[in-house]
N, CA, C and O atoms as a GROMACS GRO file, in nm:
protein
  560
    1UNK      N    1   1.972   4.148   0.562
    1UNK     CA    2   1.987   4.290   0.582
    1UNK      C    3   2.066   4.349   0.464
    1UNK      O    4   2.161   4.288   0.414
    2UNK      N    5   2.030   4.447   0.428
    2UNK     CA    6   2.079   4.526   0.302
    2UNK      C    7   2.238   4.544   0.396
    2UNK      O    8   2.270   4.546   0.515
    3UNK      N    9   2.298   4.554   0.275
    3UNK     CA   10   2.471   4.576   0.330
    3UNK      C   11   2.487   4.745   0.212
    3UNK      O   12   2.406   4.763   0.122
    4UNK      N   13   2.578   4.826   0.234
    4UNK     CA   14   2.649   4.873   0.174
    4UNK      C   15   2.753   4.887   0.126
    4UNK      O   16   2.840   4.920   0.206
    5UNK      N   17   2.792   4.873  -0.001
    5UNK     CA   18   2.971   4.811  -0.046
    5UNK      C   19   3.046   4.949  -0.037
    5UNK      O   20   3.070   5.012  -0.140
    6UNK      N   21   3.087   5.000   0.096
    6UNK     CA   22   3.168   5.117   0.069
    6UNK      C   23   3.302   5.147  -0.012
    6UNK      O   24   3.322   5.259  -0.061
    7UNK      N   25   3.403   5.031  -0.026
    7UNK     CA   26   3.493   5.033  -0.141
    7UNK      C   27   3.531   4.905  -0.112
    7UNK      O   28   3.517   4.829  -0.016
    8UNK      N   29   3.593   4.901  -0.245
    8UNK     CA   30   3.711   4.742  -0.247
    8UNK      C   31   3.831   4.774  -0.280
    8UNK      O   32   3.842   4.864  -0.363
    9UNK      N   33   3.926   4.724  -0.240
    9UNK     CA   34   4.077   4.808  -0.224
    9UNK      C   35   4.160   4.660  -0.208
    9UNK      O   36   4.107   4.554  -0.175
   10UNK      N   37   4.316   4.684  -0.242
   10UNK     CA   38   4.360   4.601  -0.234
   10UNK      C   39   4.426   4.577  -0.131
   10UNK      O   40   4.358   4.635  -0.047
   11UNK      N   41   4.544   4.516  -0.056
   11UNK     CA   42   4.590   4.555   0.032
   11UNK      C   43   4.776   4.587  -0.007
   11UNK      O   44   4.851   4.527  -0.084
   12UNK      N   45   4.799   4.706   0.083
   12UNK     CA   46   4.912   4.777   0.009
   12UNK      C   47   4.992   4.729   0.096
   12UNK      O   48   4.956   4.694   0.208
   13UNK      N   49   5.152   4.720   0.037
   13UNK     CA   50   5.262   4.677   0.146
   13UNK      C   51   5.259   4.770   0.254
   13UNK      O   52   5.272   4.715   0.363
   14UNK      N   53   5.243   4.923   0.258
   14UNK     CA   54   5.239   5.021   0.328
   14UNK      C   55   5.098   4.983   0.422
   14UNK      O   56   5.092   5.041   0.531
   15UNK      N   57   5.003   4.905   0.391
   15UNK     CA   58   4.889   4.892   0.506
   15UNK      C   59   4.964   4.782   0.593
   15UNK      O   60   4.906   4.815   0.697
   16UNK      N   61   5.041   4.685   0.632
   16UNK     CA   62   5.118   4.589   0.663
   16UNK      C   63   5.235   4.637   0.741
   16UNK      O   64   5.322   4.716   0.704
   17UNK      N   65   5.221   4.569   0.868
   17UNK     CA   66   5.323   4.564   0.977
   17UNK      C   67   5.424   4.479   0.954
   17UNK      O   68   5.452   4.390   0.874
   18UNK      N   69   5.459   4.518   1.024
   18UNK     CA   70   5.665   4.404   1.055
   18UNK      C   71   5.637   4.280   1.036
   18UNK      O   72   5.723   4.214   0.977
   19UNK      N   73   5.477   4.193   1.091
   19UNK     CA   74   5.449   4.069   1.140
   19UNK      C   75   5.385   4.041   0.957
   19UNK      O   76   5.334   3.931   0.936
   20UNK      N   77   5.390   4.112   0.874
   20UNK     CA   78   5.333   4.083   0.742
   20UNK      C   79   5.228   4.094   0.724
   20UNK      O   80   5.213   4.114   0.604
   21UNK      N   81   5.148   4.092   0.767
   21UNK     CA   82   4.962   4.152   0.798
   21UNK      C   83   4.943   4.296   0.840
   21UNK      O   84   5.004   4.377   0.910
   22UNK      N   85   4.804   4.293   0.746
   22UNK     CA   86   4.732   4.425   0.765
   22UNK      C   87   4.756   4.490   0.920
   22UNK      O   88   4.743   4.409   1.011
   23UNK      N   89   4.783   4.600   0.949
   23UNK     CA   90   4.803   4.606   1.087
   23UNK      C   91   4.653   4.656   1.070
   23UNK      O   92   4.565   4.676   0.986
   24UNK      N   93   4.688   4.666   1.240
   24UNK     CA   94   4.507   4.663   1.302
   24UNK      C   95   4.443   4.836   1.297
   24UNK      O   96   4.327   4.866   1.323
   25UNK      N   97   4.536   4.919   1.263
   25UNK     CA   98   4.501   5.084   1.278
   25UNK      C   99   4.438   5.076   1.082
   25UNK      O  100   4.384   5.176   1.034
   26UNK      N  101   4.452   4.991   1.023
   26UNK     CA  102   4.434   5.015   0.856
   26UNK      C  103   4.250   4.952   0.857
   26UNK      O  104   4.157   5.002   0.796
   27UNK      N  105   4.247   4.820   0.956
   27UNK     CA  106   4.113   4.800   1.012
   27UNK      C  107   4.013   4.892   1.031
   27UNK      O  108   3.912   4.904   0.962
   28UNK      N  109   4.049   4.963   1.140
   28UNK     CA  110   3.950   5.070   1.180
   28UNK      C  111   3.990   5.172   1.108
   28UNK      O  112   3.950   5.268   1.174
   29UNK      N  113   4.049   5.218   1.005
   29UNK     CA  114   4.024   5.334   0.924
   29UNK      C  115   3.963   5.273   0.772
   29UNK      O  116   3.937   5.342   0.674
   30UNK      N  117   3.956   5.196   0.779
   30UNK     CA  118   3.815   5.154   0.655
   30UNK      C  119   3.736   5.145   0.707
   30UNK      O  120   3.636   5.186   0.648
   31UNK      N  121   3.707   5.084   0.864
   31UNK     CA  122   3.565   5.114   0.939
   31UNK      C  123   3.547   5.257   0.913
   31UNK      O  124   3.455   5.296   0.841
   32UNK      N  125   3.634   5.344   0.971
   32UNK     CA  126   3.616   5.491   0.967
   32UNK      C  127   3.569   5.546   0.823
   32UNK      O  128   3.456   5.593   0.821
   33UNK      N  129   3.649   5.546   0.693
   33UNK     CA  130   3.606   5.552   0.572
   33UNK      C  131   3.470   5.519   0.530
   33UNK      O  132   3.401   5.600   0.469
   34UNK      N  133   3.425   5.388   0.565
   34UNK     CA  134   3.269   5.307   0.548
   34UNK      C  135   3.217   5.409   0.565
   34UNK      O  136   3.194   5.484   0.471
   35UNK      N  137   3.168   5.455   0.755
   35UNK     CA  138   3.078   5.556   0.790
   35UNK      C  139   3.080   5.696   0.730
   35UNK      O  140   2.985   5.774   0.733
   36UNK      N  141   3.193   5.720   0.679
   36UNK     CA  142   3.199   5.882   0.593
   36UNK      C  143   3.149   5.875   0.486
   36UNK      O  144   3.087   5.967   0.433
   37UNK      N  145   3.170   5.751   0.432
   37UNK     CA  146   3.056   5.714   0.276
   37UNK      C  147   2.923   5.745   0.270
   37UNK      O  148   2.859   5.826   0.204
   38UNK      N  149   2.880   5.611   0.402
   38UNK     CA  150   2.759   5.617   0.442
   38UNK      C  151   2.714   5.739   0.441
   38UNK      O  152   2.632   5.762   0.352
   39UNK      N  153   2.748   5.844   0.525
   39UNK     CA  154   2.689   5.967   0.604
   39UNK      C  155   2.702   6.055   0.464
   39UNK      O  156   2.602   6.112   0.421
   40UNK      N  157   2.784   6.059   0.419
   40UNK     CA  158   2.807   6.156   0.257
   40UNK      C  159   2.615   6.081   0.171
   40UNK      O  160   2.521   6.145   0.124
   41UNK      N  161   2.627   5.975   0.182
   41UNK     CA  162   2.480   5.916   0.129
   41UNK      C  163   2.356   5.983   0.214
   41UNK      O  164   2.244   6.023   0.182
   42UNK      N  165   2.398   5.978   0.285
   42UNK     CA  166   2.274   6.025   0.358
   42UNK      C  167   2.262   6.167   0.390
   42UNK      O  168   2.172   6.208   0.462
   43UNK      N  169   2.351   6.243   0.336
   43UNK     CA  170   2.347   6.412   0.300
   43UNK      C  171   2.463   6.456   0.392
   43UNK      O  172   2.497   6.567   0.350
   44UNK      N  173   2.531   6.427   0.484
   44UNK     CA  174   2.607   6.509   0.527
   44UNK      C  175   2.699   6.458   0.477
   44UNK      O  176   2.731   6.343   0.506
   45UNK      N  177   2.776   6.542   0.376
   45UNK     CA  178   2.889   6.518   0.268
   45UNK      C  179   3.010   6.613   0.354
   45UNK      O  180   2.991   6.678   0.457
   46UNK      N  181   3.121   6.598   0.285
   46UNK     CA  182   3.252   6.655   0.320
   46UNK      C  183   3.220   6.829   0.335
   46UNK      O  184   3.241   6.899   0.434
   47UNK      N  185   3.169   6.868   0.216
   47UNK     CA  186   3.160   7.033   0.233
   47UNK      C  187   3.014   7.021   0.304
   47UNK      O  188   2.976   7.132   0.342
   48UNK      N  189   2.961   6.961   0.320
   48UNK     CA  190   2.808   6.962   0.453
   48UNK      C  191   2.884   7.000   0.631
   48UNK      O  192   2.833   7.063   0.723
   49UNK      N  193   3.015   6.933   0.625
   49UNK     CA  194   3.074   6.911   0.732
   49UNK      C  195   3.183   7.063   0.772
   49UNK      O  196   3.186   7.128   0.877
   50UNK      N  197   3.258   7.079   0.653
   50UNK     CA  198   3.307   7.222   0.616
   50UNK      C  199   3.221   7.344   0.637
   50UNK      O  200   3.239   7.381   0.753
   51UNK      N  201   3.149   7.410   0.586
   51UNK     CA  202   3.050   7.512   0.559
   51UNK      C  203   2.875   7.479   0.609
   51UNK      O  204   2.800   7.570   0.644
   52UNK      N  205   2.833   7.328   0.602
   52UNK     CA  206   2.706   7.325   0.584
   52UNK      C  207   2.663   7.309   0.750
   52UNK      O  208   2.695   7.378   0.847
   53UNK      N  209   2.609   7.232   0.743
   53UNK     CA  210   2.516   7.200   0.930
   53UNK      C  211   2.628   7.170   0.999
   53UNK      O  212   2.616   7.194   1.119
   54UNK      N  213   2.776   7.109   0.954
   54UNK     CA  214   2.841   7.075   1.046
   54UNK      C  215   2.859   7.014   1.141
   54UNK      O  216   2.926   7.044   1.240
   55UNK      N  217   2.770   6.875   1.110
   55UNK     CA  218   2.749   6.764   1.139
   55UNK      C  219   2.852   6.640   1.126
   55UNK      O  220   2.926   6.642   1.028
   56UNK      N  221   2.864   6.534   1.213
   56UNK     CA  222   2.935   6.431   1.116
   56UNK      C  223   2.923   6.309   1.236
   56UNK      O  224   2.912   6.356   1.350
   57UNK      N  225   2.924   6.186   1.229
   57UNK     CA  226   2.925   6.121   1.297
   57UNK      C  227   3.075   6.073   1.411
   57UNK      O  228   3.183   6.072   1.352
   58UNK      N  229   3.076   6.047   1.518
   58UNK     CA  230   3.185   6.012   1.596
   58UNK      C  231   3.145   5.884   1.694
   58UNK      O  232   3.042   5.863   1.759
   59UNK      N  233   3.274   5.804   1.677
   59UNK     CA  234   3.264   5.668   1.774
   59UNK      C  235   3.275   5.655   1.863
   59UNK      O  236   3.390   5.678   1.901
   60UNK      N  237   3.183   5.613   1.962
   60UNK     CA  238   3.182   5.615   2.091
   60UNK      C  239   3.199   5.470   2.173
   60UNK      O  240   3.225   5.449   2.292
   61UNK      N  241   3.165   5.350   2.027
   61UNK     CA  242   3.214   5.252   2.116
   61UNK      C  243   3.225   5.175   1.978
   61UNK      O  244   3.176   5.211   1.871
   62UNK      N  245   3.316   5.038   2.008
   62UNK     CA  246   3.351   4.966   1.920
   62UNK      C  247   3.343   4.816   1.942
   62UNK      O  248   3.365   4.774   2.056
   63UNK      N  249   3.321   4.755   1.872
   63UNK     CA  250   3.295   4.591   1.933
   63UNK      C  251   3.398   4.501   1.782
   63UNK      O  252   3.350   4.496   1.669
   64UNK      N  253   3.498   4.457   1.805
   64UNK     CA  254   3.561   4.368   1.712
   64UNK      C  255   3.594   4.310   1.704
   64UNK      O  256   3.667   4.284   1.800
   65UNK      N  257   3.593   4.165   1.547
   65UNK     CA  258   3.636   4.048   1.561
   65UNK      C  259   3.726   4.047   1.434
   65UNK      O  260   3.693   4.069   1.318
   66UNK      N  261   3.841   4.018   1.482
   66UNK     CA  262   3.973   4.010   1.350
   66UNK      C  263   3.953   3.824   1.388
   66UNK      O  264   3.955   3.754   1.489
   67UNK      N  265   3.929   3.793   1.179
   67UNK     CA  266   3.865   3.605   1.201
   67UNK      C  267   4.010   3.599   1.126
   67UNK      O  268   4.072   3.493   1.135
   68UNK      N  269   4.068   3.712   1.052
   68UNK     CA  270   4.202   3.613   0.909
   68UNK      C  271   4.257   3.715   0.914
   68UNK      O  272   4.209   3.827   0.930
   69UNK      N  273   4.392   3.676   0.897
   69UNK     CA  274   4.488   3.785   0.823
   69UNK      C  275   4.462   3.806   0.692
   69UNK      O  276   4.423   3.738   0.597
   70UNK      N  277   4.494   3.923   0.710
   70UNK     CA  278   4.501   3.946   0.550
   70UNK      C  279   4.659   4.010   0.526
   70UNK      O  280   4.724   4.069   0.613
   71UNK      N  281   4.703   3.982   0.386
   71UNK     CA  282   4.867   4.015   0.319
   71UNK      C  283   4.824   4.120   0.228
   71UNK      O  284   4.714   4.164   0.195
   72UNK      N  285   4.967   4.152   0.193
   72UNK     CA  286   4.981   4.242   0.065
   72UNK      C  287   4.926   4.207  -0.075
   72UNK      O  288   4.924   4.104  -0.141
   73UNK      N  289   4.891   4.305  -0.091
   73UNK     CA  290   4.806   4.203  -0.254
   73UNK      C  291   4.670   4.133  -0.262
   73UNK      O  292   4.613   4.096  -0.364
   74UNK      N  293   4.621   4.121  -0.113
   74UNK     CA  294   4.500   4.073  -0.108
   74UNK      C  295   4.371   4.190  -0.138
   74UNK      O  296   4.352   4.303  -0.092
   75UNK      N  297   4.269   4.080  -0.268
   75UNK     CA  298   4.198   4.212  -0.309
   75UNK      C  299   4.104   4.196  -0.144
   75UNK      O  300   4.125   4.105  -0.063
   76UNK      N  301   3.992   4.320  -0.124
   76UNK     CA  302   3.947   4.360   0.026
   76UNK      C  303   3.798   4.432  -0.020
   76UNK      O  304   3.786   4.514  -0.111
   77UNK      N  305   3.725   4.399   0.037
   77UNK     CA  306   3.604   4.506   0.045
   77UNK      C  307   3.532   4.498   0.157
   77UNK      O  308   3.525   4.402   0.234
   78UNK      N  309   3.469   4.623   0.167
   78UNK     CA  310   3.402   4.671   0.303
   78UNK      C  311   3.287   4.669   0.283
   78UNK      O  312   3.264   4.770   0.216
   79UNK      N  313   3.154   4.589   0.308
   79UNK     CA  314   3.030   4.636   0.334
   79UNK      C  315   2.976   4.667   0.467
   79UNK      O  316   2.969   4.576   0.549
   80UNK      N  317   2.936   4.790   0.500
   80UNK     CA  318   2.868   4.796   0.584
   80UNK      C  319   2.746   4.834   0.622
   80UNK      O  320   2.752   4.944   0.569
   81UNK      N  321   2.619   4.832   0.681
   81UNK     CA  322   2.473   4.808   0.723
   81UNK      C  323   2.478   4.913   0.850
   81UNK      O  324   2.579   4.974   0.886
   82UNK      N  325   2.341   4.922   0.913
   82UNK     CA  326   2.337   5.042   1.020
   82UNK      C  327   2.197   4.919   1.067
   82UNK      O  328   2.106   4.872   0.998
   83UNK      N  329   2.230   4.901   1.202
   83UNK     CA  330   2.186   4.772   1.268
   83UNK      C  331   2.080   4.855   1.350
   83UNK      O  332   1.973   4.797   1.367
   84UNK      N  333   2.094   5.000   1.410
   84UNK     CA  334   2.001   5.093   1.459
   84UNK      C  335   2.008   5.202   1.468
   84UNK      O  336   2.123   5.241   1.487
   85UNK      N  337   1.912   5.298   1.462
   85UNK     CA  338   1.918   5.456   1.460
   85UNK      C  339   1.845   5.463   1.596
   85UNK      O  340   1.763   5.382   1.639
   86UNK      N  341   1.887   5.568   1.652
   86UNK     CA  342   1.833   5.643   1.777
   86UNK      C  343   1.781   5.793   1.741
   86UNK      O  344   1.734   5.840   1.637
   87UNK      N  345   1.805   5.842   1.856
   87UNK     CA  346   1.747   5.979   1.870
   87UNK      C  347   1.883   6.080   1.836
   87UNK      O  348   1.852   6.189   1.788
   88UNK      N  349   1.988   6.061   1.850
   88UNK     CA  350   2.147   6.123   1.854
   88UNK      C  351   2.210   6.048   1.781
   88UNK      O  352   2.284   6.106   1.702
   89UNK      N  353   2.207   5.888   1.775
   89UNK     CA  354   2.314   5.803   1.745
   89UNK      C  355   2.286   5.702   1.592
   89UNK      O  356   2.193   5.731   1.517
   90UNK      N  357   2.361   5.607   1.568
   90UNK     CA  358   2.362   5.544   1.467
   90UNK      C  359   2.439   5.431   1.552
   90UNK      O  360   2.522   5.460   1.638
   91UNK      N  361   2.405   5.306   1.522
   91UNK     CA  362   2.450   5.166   1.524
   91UNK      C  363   2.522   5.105   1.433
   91UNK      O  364   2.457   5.009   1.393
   92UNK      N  365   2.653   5.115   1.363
   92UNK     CA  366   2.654   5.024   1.252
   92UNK      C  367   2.782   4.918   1.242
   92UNK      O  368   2.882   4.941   1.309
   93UNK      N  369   2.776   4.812   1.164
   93UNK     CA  370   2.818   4.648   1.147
   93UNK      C  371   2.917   4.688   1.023
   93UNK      O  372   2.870   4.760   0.935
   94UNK      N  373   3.038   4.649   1.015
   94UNK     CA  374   3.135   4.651   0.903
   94UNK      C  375   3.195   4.542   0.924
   94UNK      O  376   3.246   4.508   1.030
   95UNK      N  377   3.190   4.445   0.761
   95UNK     CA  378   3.255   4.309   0.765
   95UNK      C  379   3.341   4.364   0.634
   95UNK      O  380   3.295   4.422   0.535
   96UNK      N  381   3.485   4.329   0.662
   96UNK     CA  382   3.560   4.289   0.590
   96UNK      C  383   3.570   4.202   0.527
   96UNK      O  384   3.601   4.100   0.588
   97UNK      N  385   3.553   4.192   0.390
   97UNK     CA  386   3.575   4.083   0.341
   97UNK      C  387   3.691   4.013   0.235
   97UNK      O  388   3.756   4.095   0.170
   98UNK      N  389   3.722   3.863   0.213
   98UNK     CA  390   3.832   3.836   0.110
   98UNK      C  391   3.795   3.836  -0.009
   98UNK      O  392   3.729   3.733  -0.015
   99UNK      N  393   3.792   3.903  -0.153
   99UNK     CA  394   3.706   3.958  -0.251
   99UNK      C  395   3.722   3.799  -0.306
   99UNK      O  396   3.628   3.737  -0.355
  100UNK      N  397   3.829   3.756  -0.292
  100UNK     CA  398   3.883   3.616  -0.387
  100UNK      C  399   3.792   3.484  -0.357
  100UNK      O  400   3.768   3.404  -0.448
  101UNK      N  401   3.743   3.467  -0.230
  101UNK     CA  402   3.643   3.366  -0.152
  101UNK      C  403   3.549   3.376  -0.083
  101UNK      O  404   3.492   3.270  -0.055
  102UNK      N  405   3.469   3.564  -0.004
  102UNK     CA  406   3.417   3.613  -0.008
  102UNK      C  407   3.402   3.607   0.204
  102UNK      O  408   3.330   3.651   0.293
  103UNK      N  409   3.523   3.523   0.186
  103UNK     CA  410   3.542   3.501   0.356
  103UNK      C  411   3.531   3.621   0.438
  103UNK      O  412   3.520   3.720   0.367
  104UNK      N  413   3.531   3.643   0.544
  104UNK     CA  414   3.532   3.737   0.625
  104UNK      C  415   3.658   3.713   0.709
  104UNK      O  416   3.698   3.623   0.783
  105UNK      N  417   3.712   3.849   0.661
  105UNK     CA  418   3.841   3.862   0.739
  105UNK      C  419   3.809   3.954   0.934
  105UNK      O  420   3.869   3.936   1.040
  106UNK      N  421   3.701   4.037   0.901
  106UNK     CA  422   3.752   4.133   1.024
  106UNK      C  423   3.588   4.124   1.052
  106UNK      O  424   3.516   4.051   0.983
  107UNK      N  425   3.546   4.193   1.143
  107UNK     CA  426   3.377   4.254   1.167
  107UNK      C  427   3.404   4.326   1.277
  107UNK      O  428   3.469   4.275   1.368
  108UNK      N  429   3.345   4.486   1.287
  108UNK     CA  430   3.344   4.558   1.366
  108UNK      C  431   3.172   4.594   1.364
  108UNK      O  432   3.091   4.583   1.272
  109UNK      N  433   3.153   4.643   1.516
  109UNK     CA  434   3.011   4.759   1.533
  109UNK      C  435   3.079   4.868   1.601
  109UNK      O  436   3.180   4.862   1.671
  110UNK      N  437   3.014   4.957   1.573
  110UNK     CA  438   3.063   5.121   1.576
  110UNK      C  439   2.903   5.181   1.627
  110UNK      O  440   2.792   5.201   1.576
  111UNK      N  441   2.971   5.195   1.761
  111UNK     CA  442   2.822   5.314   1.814
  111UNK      C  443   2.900   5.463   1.757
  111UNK      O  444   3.015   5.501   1.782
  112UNK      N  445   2.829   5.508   1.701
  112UNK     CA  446   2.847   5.624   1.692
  112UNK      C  447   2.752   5.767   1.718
  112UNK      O  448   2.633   5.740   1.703
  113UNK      N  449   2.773   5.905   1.752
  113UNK     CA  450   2.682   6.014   1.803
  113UNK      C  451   2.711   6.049   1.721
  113UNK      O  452   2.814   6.013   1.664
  114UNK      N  453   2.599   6.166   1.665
  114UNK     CA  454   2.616   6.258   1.530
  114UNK      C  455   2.673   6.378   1.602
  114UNK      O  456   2.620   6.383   1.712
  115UNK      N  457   2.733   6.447   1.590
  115UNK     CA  458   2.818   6.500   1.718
  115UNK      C  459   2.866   6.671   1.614
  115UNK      O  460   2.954   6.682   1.528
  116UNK      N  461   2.754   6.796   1.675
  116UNK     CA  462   2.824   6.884   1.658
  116UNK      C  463   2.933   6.998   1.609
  116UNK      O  464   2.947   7.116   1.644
  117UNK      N  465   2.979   6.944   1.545
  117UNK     CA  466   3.134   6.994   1.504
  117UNK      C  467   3.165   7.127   1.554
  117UNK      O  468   3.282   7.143   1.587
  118UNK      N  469   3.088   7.222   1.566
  118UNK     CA  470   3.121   7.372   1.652
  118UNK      C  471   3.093   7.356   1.775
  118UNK      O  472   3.176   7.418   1.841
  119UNK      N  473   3.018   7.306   1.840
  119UNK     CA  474   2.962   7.260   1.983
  119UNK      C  475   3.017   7.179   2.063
  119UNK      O  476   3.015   7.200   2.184
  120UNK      N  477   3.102   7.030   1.988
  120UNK     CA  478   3.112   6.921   2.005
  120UNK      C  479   3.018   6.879   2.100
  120UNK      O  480   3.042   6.898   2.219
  121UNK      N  481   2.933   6.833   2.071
  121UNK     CA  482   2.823   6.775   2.175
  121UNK      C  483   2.726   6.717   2.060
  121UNK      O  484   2.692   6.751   1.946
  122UNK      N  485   2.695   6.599   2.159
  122UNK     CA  486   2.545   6.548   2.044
  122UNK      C  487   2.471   6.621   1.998
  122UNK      O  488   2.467   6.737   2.040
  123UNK      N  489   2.392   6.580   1.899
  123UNK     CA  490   2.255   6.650   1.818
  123UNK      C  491   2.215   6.540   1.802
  123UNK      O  492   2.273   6.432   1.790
  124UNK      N  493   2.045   6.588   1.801
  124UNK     CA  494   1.959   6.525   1.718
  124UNK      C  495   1.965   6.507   1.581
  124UNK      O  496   1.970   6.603   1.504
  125UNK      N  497   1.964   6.370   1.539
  125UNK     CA  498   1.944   6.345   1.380
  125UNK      C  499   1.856   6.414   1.285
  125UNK      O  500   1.734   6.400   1.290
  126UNK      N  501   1.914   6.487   1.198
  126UNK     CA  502   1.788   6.530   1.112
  126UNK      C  503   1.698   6.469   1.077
  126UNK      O  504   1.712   6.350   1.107
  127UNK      N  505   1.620   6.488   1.034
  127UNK     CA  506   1.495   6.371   0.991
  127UNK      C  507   1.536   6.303   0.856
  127UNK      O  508   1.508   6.185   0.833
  128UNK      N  509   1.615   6.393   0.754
  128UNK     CA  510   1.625   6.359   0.612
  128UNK      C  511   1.734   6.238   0.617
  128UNK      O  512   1.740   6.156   0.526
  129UNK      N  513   1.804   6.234   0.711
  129UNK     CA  514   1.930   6.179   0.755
  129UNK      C  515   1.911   6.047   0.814
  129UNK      O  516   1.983   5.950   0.793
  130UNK      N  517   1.800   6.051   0.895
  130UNK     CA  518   1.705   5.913   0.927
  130UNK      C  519   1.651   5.869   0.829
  130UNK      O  520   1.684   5.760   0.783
  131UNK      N  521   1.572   5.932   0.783
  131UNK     CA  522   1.487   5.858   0.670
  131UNK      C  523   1.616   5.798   0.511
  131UNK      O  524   1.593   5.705   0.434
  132UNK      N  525   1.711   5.868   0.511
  132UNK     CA  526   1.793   5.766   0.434
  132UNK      C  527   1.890   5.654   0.470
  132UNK      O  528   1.955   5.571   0.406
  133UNK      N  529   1.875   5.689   0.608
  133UNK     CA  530   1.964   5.529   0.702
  133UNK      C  531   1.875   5.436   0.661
  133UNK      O  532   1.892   5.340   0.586
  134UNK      N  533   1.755   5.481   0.730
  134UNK     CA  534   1.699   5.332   0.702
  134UNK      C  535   1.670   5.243   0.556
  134UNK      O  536   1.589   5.151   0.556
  135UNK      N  537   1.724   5.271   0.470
  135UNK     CA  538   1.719   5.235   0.369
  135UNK      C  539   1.869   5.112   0.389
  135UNK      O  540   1.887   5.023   0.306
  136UNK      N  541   1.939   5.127   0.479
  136UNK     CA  542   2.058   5.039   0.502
  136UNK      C  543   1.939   4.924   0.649
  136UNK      O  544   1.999   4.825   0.690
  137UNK      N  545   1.845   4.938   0.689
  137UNK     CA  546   1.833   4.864   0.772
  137UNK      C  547   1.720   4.750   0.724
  137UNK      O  548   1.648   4.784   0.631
  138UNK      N  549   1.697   4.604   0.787
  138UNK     CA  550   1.639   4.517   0.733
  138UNK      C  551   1.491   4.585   0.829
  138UNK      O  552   1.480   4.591   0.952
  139UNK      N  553   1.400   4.627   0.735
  139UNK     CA  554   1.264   4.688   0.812
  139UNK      C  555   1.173   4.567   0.783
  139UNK      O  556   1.098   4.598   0.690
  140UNK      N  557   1.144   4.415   0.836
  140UNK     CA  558   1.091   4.352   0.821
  140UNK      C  559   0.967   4.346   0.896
  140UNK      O  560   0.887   4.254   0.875
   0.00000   0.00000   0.00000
């Protein structure tokens, strides 16, 4: 399955709890970051979300596996894939990875609804918006 490399980052003493590891809220806001990439790729960008259709995706459910700690100083990258599109929603897979051995530190799935922003309520996916997800999905 095609992956998307949304960034590689290092890890900052400030992402790190008391216990010396990444705390778990720095996790799901690179999950969170990934999908704003993604969705900026697929046309609904930051000022799309501001001024334009006013669209943006929101999580409705989460499934996660923390496999390693990760420390300060550790280089990090995020790829993530979109496992299914619906009629409202998006499916997608984010693995953390250790840039140095290519291990997998974390893996989340993120249901998410394309959700409104003046309404708050679902919408239907645009079509242009589908047709560039699937370019993240394995269409075998």
């Amino acid at each position: 399955m095609p992956a998307y490399l949304a960034f590689k980052s290092v890890v900052d003493p400030s992402d790190c709890d008391f216990l010396g590891h990444m705390n778990v809220s720095r996790y799901f806001a690179a999950c969170s970051d990934s999908v704003l990439a993604m969705q900026a790729e697929m046309g609904l960008t930051a000022d799309d979300m501001r001024s334009g259709r006013r669209l943006s995706f929101a999580v409705v459910n989460i499934n996660s596996d923390f496999r390693q700690e990760l420390g300060s100083g550790e280089a990090i990258q995020m790829e993530s894939e979109i496992l299914e599109i619906g009629k409202k929603s998006m499916t997608f897979r984010h693995t953390l990875r250790k840039v140095a051995d290519g291990e997998t530190a974390f893996t989340a799935v993120f249901k998410c609804v394309l959700l409104n922003l003046e309404t708050r309520r679902a919408e239907v996916l645009p079509g242009d918006v589908s047709e560039k997800a699937k370019l993240w999905m394995d269409v075998e």
